[in-house]
VMD Tcl script that builds the backbone (N, CA, C; Angstrom):
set m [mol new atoms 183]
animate dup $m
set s [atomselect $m all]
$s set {name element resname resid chain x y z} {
  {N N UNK 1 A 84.748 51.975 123.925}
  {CA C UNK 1 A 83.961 52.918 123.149}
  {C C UNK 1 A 84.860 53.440 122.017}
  {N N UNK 2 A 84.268 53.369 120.977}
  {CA C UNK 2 A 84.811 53.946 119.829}
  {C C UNK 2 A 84.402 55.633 119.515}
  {N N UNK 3 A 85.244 55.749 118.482}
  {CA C UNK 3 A 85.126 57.406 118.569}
  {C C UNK 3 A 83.862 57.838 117.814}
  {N N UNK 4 A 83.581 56.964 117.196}
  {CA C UNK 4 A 82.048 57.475 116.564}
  {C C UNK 4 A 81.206 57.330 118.083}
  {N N UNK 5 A 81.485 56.068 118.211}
  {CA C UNK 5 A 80.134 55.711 119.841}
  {C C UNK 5 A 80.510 57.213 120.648}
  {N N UNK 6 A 81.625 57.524 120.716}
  {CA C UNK 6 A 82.073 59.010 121.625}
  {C C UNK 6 A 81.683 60.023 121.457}
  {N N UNK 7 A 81.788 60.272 120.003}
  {CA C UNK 7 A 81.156 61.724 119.561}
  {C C UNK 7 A 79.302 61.550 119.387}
  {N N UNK 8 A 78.937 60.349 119.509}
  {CA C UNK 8 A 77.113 60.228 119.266}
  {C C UNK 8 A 77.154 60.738 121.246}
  {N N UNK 9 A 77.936 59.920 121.801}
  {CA C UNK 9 A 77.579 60.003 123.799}
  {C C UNK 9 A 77.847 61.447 123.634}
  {N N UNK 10 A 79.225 62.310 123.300}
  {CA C UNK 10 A 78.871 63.330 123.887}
  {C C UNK 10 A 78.005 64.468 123.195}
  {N N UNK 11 A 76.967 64.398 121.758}
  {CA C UNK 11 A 76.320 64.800 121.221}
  {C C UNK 11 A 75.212 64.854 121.918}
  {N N UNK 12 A 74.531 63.516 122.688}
  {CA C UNK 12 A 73.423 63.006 123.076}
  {C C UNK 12 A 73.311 64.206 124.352}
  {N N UNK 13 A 74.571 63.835 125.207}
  {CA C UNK 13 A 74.633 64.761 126.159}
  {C C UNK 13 A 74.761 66.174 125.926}
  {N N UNK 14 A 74.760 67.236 124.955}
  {CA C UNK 14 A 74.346 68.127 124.391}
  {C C UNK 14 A 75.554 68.786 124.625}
  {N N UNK 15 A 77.054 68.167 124.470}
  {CA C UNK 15 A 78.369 68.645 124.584}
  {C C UNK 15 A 79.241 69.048 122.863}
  {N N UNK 16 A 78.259 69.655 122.129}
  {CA C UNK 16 A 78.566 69.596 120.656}
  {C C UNK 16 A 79.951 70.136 120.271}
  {N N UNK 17 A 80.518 71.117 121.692}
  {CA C UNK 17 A 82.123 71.969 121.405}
  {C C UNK 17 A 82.490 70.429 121.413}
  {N N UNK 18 A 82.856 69.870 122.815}
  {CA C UNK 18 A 83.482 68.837 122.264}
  {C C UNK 18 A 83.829 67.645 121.812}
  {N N UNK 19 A 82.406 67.789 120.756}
  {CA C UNK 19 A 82.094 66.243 120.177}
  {C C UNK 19 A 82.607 67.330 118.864}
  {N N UNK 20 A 82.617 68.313 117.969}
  {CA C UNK 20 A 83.210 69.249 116.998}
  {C C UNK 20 A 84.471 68.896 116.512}
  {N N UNK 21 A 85.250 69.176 117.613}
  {CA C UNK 21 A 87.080 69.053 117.888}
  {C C UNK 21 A 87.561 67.699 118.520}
  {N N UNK 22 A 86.366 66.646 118.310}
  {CA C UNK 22 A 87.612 65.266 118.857}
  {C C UNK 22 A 87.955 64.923 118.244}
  {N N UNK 23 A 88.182 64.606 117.122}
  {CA C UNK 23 A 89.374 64.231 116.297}
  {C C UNK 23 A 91.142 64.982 116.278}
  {N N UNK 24 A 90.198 65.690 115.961}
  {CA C UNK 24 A 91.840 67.280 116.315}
  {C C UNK 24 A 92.238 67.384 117.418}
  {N N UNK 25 A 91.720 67.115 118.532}
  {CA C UNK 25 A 92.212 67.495 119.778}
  {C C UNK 25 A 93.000 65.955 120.541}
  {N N UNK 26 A 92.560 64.906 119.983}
  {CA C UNK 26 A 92.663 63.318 120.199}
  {C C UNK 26 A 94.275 63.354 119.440}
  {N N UNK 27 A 94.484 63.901 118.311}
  {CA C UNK 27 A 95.741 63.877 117.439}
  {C C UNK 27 A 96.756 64.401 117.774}
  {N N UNK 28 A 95.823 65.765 117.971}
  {CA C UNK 28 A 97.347 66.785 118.871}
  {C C UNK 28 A 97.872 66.013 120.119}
  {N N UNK 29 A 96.947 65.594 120.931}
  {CA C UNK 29 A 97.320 64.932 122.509}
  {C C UNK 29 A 98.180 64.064 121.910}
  {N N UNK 30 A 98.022 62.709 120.858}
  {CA C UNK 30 A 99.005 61.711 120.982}
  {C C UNK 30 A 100.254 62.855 120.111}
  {N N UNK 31 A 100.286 63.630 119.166}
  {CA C UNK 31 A 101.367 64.229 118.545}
  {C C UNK 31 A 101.834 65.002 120.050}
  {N N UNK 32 A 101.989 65.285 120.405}
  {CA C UNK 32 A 102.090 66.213 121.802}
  {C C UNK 32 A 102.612 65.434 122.752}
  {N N UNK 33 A 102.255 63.914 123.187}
  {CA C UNK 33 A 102.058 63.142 124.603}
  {C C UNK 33 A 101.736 64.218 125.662}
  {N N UNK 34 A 100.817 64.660 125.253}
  {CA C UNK 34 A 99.403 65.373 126.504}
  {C C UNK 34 A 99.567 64.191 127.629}
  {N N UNK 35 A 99.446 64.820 128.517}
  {CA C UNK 35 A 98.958 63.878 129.743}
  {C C UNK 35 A 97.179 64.076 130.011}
  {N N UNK 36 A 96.032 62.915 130.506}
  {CA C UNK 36 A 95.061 62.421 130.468}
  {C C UNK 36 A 94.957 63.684 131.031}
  {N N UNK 37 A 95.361 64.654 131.891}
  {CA C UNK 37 A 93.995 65.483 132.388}
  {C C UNK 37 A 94.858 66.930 131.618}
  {N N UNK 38 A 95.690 67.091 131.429}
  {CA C UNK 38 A 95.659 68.517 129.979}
  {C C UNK 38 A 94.673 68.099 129.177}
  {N N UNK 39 A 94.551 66.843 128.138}
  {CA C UNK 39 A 93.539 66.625 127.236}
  {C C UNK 39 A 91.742 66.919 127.836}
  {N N UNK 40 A 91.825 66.215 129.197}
  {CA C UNK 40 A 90.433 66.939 129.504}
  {C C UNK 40 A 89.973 68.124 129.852}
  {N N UNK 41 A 91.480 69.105 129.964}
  {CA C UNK 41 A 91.532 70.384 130.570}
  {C C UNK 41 A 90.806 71.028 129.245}
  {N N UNK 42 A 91.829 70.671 128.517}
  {CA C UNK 42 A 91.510 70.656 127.069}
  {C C UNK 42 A 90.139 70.727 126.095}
  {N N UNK 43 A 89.767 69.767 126.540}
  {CA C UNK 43 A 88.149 69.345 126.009}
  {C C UNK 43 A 86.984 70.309 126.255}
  {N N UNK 44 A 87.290 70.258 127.980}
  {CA C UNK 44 A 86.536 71.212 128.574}
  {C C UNK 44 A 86.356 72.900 127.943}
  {N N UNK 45 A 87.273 73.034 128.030}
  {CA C UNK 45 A 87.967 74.609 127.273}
  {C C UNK 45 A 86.791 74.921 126.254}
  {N N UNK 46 A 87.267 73.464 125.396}
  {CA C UNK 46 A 86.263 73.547 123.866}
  {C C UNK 46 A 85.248 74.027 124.160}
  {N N UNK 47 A 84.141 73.221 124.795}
  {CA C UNK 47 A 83.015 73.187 125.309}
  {C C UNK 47 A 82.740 74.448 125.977}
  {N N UNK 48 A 83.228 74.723 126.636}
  {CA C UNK 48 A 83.033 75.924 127.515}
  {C C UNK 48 A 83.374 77.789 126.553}
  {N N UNK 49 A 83.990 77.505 125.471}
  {CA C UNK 49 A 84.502 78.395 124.747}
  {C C UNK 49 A 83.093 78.260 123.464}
  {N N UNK 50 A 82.915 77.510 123.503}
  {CA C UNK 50 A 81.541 77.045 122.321}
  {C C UNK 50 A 80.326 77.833 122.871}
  {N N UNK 51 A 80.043 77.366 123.936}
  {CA C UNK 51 A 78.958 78.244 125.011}
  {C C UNK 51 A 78.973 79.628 124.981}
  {N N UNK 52 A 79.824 80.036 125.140}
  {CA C UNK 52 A 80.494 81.478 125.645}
  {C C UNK 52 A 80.308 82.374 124.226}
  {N N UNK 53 A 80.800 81.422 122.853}
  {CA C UNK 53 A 80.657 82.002 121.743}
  {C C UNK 53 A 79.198 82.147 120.806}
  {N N UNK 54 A 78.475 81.165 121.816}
  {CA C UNK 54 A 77.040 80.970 120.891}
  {C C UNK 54 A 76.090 81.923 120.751}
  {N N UNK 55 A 75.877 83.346 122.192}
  {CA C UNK 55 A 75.080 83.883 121.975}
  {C C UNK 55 A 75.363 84.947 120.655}
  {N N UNK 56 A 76.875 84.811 120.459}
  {CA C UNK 56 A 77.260 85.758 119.296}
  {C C UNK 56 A 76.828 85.017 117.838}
  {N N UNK 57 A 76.277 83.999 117.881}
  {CA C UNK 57 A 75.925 83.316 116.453}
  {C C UNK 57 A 74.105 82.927 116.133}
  {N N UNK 58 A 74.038 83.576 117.225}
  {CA C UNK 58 A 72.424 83.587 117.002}
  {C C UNK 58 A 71.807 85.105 116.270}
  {N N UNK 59 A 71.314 84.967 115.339}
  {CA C UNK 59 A 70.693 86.054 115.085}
  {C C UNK 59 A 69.740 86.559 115.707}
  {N N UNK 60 A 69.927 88.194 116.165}
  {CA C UNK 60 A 68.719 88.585 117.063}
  {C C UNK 60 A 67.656 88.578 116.241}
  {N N UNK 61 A 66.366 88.775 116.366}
  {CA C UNK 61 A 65.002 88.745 115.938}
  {C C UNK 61 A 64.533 90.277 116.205}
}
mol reanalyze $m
mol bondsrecalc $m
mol representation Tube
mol addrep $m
């Protein structure tokens, strides 16, 4: 899977934090040598920090 095919899978799956930051977060890991599960610790974070921040970007009605 390529990183476009990656960021459409995890878009589809409605993971937009971290389909946002894979490029940046893919760069830092190899600039870094992240090990495979910091980077998913990682990912997750995004995602989960995206959620957490969204009800603050909705305008109330």
């Amino acid at each position: 899977m390529n990183l476009a095919e990656l960021d459409r899978a995890l878009r589809s799956l409605r993971l937009s934090g971290m389909a946002d930051l894979l490029g940046a977060r893919l760069r830092h890991a190899q600039a870094e040598q992240l090990r495979p599960l910091d980077l998913i610790a990682m990912r997750i974070n995004d995602e989960f920090q995206r959620r957490q921040d969204r009800p603050l970007e909705r305008p109330r009605v």
